[in-house]
C-alpha positions in Angstrom: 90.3 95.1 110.0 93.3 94.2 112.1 95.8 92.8 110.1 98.3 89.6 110.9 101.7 89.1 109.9 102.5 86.7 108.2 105.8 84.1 106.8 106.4 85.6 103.3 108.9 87.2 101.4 106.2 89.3 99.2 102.9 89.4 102.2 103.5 91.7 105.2 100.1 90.7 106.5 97.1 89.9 106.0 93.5 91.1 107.6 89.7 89.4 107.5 86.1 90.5 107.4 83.7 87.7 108.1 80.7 90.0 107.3 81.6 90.7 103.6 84.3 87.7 103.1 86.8 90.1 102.1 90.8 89.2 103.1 92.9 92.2 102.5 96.7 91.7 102.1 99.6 93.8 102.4 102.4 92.9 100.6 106.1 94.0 101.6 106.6 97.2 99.6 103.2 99.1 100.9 100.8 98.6 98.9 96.9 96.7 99.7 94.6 94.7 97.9 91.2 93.4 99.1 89.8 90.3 97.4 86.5 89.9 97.7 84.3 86.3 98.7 86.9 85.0 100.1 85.8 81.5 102.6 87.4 82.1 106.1 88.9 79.0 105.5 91.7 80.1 103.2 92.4 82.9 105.2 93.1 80.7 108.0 95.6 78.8 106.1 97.2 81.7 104.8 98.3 82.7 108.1 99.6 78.9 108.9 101.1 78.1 106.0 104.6 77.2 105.5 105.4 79.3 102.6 102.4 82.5 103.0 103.8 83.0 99.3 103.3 80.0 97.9 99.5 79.7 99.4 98.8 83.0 98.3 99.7 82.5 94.8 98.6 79.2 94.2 95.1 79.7 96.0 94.2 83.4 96.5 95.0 84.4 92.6 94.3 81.0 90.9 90.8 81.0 91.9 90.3 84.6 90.3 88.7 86.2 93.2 87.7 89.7 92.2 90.1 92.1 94.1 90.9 95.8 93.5 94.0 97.9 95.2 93.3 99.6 98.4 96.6 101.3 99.6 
């Protein structure tokens, strides 16, 4: 996966595999998460979004994807 930066204070970047809906994110101090059956869709508006923070927070983990660390 080839990750994108992104407009955060807490996200690095954030990276997308359309074969297994999985968006992995890198968050500022190192560490990786992927977050599995994710729709393209909200990773595309992860990487526009005004606030990448925000989006992530009140998207990614309110909808409970199932996600384990990675890095």
């Amino acid at each position: 996966m080839n990750f994108d930066p992104v407009n955060s204070s807490m996200l690095d970047a954030v990276a997308y595999d359309d074969g297994t809906s999985t968006l992995r994110v890198r968050f500022k101090n190192g560490t990786e998460y992927e977050y599995s059956g994710v729709p393209v869709t909200v990773y595309r508006a992860l990487l526009t979004a005004t606030s990448s923070r925000f989006y992530f927070d009140s998207v990614v983990n309110e909808a409970g994807y199932w996600f384990r660390q990675v890095g």
